[in-house]
C-alpha positions as CSV (number, residue, x, y, z in Angstrom):
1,X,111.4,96.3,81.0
2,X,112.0,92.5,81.1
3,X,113.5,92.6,84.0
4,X,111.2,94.7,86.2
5,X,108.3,92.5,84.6
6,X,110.4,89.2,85.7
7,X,110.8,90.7,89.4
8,X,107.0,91.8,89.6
9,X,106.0,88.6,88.2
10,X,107.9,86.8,91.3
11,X,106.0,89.4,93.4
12,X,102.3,88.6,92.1
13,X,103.4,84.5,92.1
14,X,103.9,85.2,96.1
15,X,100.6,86.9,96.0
16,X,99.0,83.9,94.4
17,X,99.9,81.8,96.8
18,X,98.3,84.1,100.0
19,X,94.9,84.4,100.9
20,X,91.4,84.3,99.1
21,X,91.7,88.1,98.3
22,X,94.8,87.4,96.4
23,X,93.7,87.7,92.9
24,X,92.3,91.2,93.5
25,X,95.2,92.4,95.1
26,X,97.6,90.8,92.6
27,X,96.1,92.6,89.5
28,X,96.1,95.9,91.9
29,X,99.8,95.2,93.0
30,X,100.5,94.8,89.2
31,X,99.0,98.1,88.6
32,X,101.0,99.8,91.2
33,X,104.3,98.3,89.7
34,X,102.8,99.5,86.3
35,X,103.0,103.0,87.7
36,X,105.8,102.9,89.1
37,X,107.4,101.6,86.2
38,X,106.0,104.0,84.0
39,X,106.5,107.1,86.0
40,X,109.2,109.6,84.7
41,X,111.8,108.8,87.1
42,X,110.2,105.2,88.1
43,X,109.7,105.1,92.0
44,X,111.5,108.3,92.5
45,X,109.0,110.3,90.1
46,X,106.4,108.8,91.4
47,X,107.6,109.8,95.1
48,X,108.1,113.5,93.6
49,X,104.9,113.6,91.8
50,X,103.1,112.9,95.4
51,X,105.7,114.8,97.2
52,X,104.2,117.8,94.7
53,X,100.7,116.9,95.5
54,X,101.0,117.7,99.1
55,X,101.7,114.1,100.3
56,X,105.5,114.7,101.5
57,X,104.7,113.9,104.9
58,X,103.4,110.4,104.2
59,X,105.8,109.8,101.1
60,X,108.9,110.4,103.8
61,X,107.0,108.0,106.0
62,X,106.1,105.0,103.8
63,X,110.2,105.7,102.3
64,X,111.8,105.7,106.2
65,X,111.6,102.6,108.7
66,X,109.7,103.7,110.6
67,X,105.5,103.7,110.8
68,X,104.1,104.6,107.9
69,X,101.6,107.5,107.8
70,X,98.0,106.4,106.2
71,X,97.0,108.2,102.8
72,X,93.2,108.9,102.2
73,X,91.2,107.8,99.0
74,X,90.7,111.6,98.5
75,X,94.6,112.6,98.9
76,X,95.3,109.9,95.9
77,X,92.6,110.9,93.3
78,X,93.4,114.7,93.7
79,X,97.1,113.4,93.3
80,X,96.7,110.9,90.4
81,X,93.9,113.1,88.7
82,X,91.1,111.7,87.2
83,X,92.5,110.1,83.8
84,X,95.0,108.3,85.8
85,X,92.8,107.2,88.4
86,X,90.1,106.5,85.7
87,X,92.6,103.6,83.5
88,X,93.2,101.7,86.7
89,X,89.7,102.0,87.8
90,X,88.7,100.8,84.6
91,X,91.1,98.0,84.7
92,X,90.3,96.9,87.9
93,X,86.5,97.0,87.2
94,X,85.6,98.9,89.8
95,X,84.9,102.9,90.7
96,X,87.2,105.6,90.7
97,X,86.3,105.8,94.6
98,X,86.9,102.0,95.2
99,X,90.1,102.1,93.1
100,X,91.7,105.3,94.8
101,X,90.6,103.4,98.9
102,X,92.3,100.8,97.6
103,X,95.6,102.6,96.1
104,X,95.4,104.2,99.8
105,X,95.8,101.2,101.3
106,X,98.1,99.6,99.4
107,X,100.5,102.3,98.0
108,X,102.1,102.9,101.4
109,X,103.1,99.1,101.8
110,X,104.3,99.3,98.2
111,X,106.4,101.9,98.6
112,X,107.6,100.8,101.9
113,X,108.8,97.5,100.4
114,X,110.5,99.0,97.8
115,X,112.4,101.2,100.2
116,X,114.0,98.1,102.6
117,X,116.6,100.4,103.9
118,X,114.8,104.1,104.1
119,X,116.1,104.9,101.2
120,X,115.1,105.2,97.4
121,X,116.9,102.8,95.3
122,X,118.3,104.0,92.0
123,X,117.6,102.1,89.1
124,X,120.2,99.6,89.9
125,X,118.6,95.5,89.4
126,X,120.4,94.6,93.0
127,X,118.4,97.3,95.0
128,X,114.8,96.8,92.7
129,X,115.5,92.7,93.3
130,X,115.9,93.7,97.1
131,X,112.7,95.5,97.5
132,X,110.6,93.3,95.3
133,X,112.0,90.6,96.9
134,X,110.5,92.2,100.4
135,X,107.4,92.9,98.6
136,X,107.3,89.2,98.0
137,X,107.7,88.6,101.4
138,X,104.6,91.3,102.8
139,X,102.4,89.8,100.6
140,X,102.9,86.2,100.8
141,X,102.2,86.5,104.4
142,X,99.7,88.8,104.7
């Protein structure tokens, strides 16, 4: 875990460094990590669990170079359920609703920077260090 936490950290540090909404999207992007990192599977369970969920279509995008395909607020609470969705609501002070419009919007770009070469990295630290390090590089210029 020490590791992953050190990459993620270099991740949210770039985020600091961005634009006025950083801070709320820095505890967000440290929530999506979270999940990741805590999926069975890490990014590749979480790819199956949406793949399950009826988001295949999307998943295949965000993970391939091209364009990714948008995700609604809906698609991710029926996906996430309501516990799940509830924790990082309630983390993130705000409303299940808010939380999932705002997992829509950044899951895809998560996922997509995580998958640098439309492919899913196995758990090796050069390929996790290359996507993070491309996360890093999204959000510190967004």
């Amino acid at each position: 875990m020490g590791l992953f936490d050190q990459l993620a950290g270099q991740v949210l540090g770039s985020l600091a460094g961005g634009n006025g909404q950083a801070g709320g999207q820095s505890a967000l992007l440290q929530l999506v990590l979270g999940l990741i990192q805590n999926s069975e599977g890490g990014l590749g369970g979480l790819l199956a669990k949406l793949n399950q969920g009826g988001l295949g279509e999307q998943v295949a995008s965000w993970v391939g170079t091209g364009q990714n395909l948008p995700v609604s607020a809906e698609q991710i609470s029926q996906v996430l359920g309501g516990a799940g969705l509830g924790d990082i609501a309630a983390q993130l002070g705000l409303s299940q609703e808010s939380a999932a419009g705002q997992l829509a919007d950044l899951l895809p770009r998560v996922v997509d920077g995580l998958t640098p070469n439309g492919e899913v990295p196995d758990s090796g630290n050069e390929l996790l260090t290359q996507g993070l390090s491309a996360l890093g590089g999204l959000f510190g210029k967004a």
